[in-house]
Backbone as CSV, one residue per row, in Angstrom:
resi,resn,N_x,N_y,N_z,CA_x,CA_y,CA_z,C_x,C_y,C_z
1,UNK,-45.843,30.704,37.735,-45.460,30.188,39.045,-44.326,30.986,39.680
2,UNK,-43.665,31.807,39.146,-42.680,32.878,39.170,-43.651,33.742,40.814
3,UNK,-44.575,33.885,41.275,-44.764,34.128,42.473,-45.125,33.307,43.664
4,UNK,-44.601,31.973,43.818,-44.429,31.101,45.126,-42.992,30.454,44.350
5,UNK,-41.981,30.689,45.001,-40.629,29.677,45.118,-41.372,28.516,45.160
6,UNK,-40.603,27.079,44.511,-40.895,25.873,44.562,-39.689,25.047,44.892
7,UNK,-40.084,24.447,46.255,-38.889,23.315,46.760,-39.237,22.054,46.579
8,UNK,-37.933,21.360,46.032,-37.577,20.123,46.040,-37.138,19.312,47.475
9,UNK,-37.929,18.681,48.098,-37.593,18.475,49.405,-36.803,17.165,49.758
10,UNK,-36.450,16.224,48.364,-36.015,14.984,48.511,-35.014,14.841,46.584
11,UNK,-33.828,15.078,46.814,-33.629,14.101,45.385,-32.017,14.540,45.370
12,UNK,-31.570,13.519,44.665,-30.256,13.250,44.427,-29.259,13.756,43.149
13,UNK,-28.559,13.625,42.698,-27.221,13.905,41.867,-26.142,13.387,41.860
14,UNK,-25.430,12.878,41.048,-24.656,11.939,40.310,-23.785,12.687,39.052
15,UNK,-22.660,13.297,39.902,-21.742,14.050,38.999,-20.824,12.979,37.955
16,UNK,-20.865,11.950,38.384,-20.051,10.480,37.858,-20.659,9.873,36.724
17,UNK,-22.014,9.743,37.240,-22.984,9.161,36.022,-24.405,9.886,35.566
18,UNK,-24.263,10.852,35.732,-25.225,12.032,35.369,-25.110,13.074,35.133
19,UNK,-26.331,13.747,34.984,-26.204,15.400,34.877,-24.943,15.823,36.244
20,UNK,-25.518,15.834,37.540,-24.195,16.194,38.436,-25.380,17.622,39.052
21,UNK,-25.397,17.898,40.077,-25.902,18.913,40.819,-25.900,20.691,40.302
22,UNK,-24.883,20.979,39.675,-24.653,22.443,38.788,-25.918,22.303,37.926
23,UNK,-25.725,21.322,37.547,-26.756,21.766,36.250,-27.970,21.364,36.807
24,UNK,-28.715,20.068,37.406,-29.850,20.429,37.975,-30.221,21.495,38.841
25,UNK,-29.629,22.095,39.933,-29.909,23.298,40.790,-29.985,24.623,39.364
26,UNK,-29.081,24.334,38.539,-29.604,25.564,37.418,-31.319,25.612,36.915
27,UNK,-30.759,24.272,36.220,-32.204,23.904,35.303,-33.549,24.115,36.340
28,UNK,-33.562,23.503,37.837,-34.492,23.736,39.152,-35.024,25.296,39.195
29,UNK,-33.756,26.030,39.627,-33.849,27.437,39.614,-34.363,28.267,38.156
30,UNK,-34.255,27.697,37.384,-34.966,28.663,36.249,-36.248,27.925,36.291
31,UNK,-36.974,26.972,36.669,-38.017,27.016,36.710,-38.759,27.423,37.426
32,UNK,-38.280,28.351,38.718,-38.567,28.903,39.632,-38.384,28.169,40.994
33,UNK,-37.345,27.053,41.076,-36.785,26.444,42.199,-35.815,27.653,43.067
34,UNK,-36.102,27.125,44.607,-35.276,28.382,45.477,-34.731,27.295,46.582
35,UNK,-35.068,25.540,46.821,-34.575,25.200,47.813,-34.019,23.403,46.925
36,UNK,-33.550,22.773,47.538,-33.260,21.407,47.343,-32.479,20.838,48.563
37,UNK,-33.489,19.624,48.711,-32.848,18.877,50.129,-32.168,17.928,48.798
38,UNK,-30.977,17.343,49.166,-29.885,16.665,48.292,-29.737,15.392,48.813
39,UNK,-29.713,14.523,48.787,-29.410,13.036,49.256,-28.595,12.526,48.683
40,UNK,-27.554,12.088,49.360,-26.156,11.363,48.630,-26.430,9.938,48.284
41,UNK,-26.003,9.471,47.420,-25.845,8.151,46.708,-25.247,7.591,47.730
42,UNK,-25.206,6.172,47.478,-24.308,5.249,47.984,-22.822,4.917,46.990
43,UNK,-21.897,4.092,47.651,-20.599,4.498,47.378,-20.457,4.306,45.493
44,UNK,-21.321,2.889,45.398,-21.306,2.031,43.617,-21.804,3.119,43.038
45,UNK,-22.897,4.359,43.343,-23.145,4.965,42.311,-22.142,5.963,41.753
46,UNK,-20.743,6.112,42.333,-20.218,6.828,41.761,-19.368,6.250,41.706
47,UNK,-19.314,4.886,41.144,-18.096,4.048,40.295,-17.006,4.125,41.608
48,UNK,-17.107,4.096,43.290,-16.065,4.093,43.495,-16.053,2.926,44.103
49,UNK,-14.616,2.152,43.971,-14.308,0.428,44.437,-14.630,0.276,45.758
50,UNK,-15.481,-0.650,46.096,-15.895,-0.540,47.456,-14.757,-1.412,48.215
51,UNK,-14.576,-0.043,49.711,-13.717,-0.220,50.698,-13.837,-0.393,51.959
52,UNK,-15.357,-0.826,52.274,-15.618,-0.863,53.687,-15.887,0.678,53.914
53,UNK,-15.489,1.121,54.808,-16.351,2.581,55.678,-15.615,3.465,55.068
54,UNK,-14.189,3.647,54.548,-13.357,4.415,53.424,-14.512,4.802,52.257
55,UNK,-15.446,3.571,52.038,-15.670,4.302,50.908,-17.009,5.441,50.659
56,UNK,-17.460,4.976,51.951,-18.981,6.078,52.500,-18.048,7.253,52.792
57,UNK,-16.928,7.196,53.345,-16.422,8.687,53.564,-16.086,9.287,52.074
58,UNK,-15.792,8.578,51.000,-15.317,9.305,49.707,-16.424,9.903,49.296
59,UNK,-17.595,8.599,49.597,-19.467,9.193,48.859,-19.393,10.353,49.285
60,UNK,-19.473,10.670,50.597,-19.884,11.553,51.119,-19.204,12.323,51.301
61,UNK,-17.684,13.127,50.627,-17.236,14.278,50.248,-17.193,14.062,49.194
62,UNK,-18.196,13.368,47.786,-18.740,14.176,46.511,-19.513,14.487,46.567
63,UNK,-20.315,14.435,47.633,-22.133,14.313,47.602,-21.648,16.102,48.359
64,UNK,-20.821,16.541,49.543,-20.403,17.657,50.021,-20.536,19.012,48.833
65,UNK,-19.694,18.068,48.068,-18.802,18.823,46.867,-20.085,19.308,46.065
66,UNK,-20.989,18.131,45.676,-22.494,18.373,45.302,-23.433,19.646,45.874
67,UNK,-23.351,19.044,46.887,-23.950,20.460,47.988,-23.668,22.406,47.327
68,UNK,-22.329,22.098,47.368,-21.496,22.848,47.125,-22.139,23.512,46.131
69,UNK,-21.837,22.872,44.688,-22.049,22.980,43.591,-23.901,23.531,43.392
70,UNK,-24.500,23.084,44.146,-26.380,23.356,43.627,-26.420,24.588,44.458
71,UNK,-25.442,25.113,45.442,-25.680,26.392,46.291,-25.175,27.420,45.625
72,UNK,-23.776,27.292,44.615,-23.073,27.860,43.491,-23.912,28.527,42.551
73,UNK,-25.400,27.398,42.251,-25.936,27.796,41.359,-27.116,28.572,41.451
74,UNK,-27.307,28.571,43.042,-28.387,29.664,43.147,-29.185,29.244,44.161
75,UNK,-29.269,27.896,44.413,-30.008,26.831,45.355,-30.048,27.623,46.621
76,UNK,-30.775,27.132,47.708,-30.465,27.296,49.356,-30.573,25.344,48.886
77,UNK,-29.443,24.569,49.715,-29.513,23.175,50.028,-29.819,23.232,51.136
78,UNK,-30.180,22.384,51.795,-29.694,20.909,52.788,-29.527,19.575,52.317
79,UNK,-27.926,19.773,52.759,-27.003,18.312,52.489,-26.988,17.012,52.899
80,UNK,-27.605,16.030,52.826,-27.743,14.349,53.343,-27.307,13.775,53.037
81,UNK,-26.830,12.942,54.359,-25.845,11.444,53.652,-26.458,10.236,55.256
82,UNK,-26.094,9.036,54.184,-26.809,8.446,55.624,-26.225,6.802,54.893
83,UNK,-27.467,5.819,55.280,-27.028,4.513,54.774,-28.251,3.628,54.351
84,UNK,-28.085,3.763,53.229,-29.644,3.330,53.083,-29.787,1.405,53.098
85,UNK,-30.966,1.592,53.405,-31.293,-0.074,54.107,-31.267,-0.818,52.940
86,UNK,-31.634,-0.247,51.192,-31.037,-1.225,50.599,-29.383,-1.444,50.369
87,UNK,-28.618,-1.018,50.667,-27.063,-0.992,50.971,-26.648,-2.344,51.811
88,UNK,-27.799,-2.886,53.181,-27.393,-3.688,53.523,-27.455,-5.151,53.096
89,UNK,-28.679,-5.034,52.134,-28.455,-6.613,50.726,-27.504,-6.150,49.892
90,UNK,-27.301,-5.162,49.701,-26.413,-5.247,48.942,-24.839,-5.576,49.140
91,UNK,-24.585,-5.523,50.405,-23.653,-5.645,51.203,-23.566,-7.482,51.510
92,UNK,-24.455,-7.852,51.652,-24.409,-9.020,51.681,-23.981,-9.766,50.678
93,UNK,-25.007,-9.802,49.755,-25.264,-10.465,48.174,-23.855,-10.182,47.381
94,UNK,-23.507,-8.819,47.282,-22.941,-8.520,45.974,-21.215,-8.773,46.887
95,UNK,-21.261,-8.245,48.386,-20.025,-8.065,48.744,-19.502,-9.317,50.022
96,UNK,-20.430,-10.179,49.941,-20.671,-11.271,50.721,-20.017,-11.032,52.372
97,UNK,-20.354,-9.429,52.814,-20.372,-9.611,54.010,-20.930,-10.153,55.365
98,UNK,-20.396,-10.846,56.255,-21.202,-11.278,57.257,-22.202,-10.135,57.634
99,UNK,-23.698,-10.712,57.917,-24.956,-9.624,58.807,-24.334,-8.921,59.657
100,UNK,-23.787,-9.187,60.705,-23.207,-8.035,61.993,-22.065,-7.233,61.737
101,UNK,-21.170,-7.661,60.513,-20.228,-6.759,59.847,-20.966,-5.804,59.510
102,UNK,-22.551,-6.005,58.505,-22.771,-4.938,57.747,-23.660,-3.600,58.478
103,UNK,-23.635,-4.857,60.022,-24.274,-3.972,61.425,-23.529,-2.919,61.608
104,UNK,-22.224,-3.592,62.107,-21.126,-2.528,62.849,-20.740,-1.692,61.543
105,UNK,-20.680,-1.381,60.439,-20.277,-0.831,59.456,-21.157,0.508,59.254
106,UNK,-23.080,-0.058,58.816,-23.742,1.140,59.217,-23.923,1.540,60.342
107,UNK,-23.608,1.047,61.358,-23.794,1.933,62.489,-22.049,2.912,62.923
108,UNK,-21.107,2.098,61.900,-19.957,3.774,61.933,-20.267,4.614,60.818
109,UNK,-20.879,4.173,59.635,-21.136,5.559,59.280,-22.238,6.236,59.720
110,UNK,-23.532,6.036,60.039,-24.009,6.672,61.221,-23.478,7.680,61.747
111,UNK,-22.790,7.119,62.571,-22.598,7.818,63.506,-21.365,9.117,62.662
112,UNK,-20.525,8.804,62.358,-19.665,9.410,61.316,-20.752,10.676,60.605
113,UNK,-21.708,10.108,60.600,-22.592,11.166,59.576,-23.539,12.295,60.688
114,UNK,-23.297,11.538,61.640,-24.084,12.607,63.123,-22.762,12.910,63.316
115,UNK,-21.524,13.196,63.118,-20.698,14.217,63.784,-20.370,15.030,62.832
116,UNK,-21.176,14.833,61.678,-20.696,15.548,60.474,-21.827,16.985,60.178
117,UNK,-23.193,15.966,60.939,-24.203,17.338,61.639,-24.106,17.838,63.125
118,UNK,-23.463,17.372,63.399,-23.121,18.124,64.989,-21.872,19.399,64.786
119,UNK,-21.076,19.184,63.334,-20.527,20.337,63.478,-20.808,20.798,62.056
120,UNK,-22.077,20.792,61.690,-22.672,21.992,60.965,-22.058,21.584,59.286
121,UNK,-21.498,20.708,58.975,-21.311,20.325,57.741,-22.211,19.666,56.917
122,UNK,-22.762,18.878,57.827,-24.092,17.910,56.803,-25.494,18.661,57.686
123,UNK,-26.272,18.567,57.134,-28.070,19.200,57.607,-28.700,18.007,58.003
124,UNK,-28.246,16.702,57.654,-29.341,15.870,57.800,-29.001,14.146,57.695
125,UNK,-29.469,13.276,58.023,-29.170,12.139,57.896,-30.180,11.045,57.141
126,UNK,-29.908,10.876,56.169,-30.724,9.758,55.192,-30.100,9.279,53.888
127,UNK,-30.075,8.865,53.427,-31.905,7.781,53.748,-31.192,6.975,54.666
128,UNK,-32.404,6.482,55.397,-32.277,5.327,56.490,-33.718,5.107,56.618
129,UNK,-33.838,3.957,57.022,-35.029,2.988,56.972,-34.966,2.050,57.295
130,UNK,-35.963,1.271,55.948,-36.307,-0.215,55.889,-36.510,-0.429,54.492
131,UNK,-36.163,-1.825,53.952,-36.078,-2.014,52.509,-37.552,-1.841,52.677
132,UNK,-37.970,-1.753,51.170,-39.243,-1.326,50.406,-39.328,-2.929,49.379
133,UNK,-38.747,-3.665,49.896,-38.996,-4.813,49.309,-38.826,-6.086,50.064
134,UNK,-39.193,-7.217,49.580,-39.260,-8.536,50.248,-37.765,-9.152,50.711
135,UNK,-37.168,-9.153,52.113,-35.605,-9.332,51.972,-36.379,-10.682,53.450
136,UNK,-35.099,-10.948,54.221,-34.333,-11.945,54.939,-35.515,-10.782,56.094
137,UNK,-35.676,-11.401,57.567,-35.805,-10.906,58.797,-34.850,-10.209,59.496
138,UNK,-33.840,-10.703,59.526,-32.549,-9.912,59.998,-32.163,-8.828,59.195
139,UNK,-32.249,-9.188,57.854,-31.560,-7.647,56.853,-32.632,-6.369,57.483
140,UNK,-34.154,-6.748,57.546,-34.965,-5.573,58.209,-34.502,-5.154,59.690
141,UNK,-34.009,-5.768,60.181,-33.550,-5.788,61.519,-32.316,-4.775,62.104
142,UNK,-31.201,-5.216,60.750,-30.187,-4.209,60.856,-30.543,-3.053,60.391
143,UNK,-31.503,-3.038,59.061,-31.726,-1.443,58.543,-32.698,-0.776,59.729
144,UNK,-33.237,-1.675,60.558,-34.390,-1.067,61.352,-33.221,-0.183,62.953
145,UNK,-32.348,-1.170,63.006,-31.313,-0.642,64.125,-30.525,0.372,63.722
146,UNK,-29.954,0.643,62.539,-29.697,1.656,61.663,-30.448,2.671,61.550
147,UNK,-31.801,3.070,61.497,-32.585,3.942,61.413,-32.699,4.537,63.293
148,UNK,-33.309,3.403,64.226,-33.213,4.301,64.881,-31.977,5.179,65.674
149,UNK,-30.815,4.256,65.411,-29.474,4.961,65.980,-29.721,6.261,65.237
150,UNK,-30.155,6.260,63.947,-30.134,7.776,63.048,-30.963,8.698,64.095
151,UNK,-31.979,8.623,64.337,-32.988,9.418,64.593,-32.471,9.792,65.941
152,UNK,-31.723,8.444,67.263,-30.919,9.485,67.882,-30.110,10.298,67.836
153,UNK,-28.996,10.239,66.734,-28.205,10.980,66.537,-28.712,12.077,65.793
154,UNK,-29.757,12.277,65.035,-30.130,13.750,64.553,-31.068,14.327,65.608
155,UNK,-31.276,13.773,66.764,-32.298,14.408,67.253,-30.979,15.369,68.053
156,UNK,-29.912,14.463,68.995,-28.948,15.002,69.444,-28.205,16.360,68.547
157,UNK,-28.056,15.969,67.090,-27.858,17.310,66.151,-28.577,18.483,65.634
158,UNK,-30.195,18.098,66.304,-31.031,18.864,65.645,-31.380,19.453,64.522
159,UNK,-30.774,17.863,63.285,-30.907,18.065,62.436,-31.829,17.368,61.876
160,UNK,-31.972,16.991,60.650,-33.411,16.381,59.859,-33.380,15.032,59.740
161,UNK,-34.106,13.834,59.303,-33.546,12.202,59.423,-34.824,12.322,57.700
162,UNK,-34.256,11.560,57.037,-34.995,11.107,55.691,-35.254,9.596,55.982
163,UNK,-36.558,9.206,56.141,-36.995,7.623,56.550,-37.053,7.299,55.221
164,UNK,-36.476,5.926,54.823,-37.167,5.303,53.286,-37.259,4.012,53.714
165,UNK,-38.883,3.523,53.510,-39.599,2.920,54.639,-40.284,1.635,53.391
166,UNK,-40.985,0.996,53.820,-42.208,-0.295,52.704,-43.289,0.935,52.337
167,UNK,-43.256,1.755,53.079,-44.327,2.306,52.450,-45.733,1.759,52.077
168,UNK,-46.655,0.838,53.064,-47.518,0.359,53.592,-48.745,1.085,54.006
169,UNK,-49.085,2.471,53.469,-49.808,3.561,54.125,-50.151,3.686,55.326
170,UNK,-51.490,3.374,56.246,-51.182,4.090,57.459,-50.299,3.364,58.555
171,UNK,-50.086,1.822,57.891,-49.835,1.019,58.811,-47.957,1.345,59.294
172,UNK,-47.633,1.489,57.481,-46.468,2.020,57.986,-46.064,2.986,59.113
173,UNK,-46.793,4.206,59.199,-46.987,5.279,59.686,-46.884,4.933,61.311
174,UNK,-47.953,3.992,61.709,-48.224,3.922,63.173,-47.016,2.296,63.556
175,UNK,-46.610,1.863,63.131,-45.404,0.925,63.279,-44.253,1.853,62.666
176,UNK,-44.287,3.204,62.394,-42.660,2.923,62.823,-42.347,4.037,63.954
177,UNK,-43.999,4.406,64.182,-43.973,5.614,65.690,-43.710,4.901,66.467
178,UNK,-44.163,3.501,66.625,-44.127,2.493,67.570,-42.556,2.398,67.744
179,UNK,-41.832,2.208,66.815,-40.541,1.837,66.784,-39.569,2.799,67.510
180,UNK,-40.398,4.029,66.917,-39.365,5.486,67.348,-39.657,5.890,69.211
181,UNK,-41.256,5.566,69.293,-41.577,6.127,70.249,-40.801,6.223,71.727
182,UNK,-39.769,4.998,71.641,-38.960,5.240,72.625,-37.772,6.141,72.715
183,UNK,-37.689,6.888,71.677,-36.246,7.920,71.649,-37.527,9.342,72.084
184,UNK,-36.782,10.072,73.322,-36.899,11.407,73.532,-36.734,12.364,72.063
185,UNK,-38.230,12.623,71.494,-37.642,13.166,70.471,-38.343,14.913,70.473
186,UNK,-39.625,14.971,71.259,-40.137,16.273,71.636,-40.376,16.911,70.378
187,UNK,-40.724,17.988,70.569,-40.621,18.621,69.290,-39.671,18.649,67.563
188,UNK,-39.023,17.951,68.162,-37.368,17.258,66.921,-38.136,16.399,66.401
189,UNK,-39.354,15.769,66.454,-40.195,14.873,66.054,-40.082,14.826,64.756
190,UNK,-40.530,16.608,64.113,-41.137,17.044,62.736,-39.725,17.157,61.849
191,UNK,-38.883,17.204,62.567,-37.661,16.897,61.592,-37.400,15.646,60.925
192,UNK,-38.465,14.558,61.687,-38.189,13.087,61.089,-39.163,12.808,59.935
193,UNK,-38.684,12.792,58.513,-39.970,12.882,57.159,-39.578,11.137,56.735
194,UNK,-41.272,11.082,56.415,-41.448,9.971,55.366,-41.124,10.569,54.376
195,UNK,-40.281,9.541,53.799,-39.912,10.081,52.384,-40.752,9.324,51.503
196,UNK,-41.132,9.738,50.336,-41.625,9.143,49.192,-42.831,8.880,49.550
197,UNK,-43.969,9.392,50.559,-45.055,8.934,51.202,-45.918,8.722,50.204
198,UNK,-46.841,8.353,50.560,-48.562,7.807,50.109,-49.453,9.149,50.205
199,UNK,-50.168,9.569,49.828,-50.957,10.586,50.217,-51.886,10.251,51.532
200,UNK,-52.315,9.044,51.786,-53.286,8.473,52.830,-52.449,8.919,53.840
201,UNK,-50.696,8.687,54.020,-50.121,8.864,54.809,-49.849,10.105,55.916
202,UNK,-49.779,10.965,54.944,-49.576,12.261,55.333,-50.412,12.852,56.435
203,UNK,-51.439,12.749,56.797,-52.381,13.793,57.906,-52.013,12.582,59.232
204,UNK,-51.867,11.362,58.834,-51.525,10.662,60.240,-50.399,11.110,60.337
205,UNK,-49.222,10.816,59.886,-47.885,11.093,59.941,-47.731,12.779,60.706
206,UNK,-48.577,13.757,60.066,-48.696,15.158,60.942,-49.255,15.046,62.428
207,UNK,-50.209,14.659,62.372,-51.098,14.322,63.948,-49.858,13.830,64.972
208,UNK,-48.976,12.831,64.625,-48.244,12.021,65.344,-46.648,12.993,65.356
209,UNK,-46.366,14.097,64.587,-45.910,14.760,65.138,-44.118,14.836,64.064
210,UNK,-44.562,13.925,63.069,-43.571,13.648,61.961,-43.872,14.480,60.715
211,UNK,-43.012,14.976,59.504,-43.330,15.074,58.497,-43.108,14.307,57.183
212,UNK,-43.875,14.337,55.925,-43.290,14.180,55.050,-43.679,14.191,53.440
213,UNK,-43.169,13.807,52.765,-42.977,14.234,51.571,-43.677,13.666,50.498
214,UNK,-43.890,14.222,49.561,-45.137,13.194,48.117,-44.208,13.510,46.790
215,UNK,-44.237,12.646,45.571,-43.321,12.734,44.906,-44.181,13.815,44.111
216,UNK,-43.720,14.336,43.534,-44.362,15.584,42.697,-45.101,15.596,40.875
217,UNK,-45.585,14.031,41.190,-46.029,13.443,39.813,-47.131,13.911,39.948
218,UNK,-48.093,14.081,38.443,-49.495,15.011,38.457,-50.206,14.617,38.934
219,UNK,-50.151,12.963,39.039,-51.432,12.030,39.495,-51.603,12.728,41.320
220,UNK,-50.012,12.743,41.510,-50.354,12.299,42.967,-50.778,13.931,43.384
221,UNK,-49.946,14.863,42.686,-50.358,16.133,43.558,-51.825,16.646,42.959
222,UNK,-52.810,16.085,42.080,-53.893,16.149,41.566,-54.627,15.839,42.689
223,UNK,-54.454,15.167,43.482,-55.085,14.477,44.401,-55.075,15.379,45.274
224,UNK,-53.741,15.491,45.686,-53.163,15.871,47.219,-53.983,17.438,47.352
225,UNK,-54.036,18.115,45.988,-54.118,19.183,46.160,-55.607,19.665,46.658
226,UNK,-56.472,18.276,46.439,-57.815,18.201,46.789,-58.032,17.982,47.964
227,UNK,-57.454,16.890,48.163,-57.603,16.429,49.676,-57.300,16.270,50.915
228,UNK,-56.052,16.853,50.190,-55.219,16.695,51.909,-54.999,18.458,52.285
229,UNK,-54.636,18.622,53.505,-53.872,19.789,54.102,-52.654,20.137,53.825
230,UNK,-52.244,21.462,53.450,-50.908,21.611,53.139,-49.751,21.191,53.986
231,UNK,-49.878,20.010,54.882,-48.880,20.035,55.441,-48.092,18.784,55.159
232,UNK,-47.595,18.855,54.190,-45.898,17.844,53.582,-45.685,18.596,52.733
233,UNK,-44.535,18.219,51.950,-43.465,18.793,51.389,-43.514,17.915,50.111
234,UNK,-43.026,18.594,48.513,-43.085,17.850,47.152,-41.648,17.374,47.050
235,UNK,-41.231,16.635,46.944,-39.775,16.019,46.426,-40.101,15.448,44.808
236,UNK,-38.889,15.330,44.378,-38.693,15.036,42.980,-38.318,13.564,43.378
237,UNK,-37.142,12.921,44.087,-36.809,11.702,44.006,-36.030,11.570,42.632
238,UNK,-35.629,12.819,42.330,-34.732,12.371,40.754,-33.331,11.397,41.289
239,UNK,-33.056,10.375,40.836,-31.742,9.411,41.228,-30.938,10.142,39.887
240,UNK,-31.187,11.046,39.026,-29.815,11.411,38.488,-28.863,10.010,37.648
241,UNK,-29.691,8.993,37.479,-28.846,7.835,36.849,-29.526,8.154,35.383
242,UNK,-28.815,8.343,34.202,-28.770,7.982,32.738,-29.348,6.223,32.326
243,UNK,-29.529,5.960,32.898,-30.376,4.605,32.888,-31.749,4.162,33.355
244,UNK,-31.964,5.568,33.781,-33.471,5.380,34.742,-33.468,7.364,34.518
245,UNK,-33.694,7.783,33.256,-33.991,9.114,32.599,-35.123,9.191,33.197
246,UNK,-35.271,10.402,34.276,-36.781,11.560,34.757,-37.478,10.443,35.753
247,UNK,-36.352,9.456,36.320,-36.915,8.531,37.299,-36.247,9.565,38.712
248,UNK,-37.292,10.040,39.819,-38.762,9.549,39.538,-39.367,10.836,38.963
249,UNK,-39.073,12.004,39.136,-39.357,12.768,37.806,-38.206,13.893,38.268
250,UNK,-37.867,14.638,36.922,-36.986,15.513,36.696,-37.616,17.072,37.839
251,UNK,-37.028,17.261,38.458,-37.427,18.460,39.666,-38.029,19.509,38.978
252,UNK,-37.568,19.713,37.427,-38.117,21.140,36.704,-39.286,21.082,36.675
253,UNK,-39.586,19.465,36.738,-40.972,18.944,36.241,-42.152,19.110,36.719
254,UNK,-41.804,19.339,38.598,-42.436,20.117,39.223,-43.281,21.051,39.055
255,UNK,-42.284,22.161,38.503,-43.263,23.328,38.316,-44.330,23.211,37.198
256,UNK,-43.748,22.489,36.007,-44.716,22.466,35.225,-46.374,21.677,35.610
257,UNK,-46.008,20.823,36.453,-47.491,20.054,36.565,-47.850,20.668,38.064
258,UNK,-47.539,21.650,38.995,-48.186,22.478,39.209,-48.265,23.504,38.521
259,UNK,-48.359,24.447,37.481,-49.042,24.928,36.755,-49.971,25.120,36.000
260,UNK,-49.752,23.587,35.397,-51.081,22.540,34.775,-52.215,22.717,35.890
261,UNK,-51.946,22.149,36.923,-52.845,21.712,37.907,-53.699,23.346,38.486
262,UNK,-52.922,24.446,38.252,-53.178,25.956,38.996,-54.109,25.989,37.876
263,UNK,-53.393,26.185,36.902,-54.459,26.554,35.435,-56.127,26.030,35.828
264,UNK,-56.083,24.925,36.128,-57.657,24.239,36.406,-58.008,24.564,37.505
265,UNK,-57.269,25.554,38.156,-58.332,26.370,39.442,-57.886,25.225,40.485
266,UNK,-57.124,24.233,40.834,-57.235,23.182,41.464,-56.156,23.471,42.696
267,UNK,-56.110,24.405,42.543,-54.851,24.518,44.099,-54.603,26.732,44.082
268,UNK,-54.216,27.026,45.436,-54.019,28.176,45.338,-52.745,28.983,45.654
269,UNK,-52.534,29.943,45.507,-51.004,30.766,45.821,-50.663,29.992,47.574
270,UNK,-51.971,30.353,48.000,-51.704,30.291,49.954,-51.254,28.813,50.005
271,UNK,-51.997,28.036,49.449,-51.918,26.668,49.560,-50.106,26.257,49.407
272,UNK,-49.952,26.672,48.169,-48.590,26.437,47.268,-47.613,27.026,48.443
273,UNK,-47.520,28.041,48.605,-46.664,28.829,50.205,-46.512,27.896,50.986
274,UNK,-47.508,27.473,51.555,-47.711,26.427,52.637,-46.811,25.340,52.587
275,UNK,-46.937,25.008,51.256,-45.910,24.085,51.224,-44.485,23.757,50.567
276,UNK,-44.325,24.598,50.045,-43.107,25.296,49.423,-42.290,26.112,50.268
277,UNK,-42.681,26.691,51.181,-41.629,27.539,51.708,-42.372,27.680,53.167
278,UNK,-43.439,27.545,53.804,-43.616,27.820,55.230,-42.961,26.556,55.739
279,UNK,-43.649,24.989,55.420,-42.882,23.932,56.191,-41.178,23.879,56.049
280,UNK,-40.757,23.956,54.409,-39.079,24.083,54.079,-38.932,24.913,55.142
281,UNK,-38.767,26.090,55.135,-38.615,26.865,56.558,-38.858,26.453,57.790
282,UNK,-39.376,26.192,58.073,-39.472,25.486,59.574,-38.760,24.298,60.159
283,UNK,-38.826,23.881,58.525,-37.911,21.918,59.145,-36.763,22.356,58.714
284,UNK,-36.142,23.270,57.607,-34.708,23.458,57.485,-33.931,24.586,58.246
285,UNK,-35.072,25.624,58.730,-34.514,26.770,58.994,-33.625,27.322,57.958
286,UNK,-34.174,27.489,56.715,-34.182,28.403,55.688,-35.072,29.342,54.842
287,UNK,-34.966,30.153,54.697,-35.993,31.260,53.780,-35.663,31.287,52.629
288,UNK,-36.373,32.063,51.754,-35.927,32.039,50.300,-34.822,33.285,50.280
289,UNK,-34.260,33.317,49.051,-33.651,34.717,49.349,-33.869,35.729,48.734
């Protein structure tokens, strides 16, 4: 596989309670990794005492520092930080904030995180969404007002937005165009990815002018590699937690089960390009080096 670079287009690191970004962008890169989109934790995963909006700013100069560190090792990144919609039960439940506190709260880091891509420090804003599980009407409500403030503010930065959505296949897809369809987004469209998609998902999600991503397990790219068009991107989704080991799989892991999968004639060099490095390029404006 040493002739198509292989990008990681979605996954995280946890210098606090994990390996930590040095050593995955190593371990990535010797398997023939050349890109990683990075997604910052929320504030608890790195043991720090939660402080209200103090403490998304601490997340998010280790998650920097992270950045830092996987580009050290050979990586091309793009850096994300955002607020993810399970943050706002959790905000409730664990930190018994009032609903419109935990409104006005993600919508300053938000915004905090669009001035952080407006001057070229962060690439991107996510996760933001909608829980992926059964919550309250209102908790979907704030993560749903949260997401689209995101998507204005990266469209204004012209940077990337990471959706983490129910993941509902096509239905998801055409309810949350519905949702978006009122932000001027033009061509900035394809910067907005389903993350963690469905394979069904993917060719609607392109048509409509979005991209996004499939986790890079054998089952799913066994499939993908049959049936769909090269157009999304493989993410690992590694969370980097020692309690949830190669959840959702280790990024090296990548290469190996496309190799497996090449070996059986089941996918090709052009194909692999396509999606390894023509879309990464286009939605990050990066090349290999």
């Amino acid at each position: 596989m040493e002739s198509v670079p292989l990008a990681d287009a979605h996954g995280h690191s946890n210098p606090v309670r994990g390996l930590g970004a040095s050593k995955i962008a190593s371990k990535f890169k010797a398997s023939g990794g050349w890109f990683q989109a990075l997604v910052a934790l929320s504030p608890w995963h790195y043991a720090i005492d939660f402080n209200g909006f103090d403490s998304y700013v601490e997340a998010i100069d280790i998650h920097l520092r992270e950045c830092k560190a996987a580009e050290e090792a050979g990586l091309r990144v793009a850096c994300i930080a955002g607020f993810h919609p399970a943050d706002v039960d959790k905000l409730i439940d664990r930190y018994k904030m009032d609903p419109l506190k935990v409104l006005e709260l993600g919508e300053s880091v938000i915004e905090y995180v669009g001035k952080l891509c407006r001057e070229g420090v962060l690439d991107g804003i996510g996760e933001v969404g909608r829980q992926h599980y059964k919550t309250s009407p209102e908790r979907v409500l704030i993560a749903e007002y949260i997401l689209e403030k995101a998507v204005e503010l990266a469209a204004d930065a012209d940077c990337v937005v990471h959706m983490h959505l129910e993941n509902s296949g096509l239905a998801t897809v055409e309810l949350t165009h519905r949702v978006l369809s009122s932000i001027k987004l033009g061509e900035k469209r394809r910067k907005v990815l389903f993350h963690h998609s469905k394979p069904v998902m993917v060719q609607r999600a392109w048509e409509l002018g979005y991209s996004s991503t499939l986790p890079g397990l054998l089952r799913v790219l066994e499939y993908s590699f049959q049936q769909l068009e090269p157009v999304y991107m493989i993410e690992s989704d590694y969370i980097d937690d020692p309690g949830r080991p190669g959840a959702v799989i280790y990024p090296w892991e990548i290469a190996d089960n496309i190799a497996r999968l090449r070996a059986k004639g089941l996918v090709d060099e052009e194909y692999l390009y396509r999606v390894n490095v023509d879309l990464v390029s286009r939605i990050y404006g990066v090349e290999p080096p």
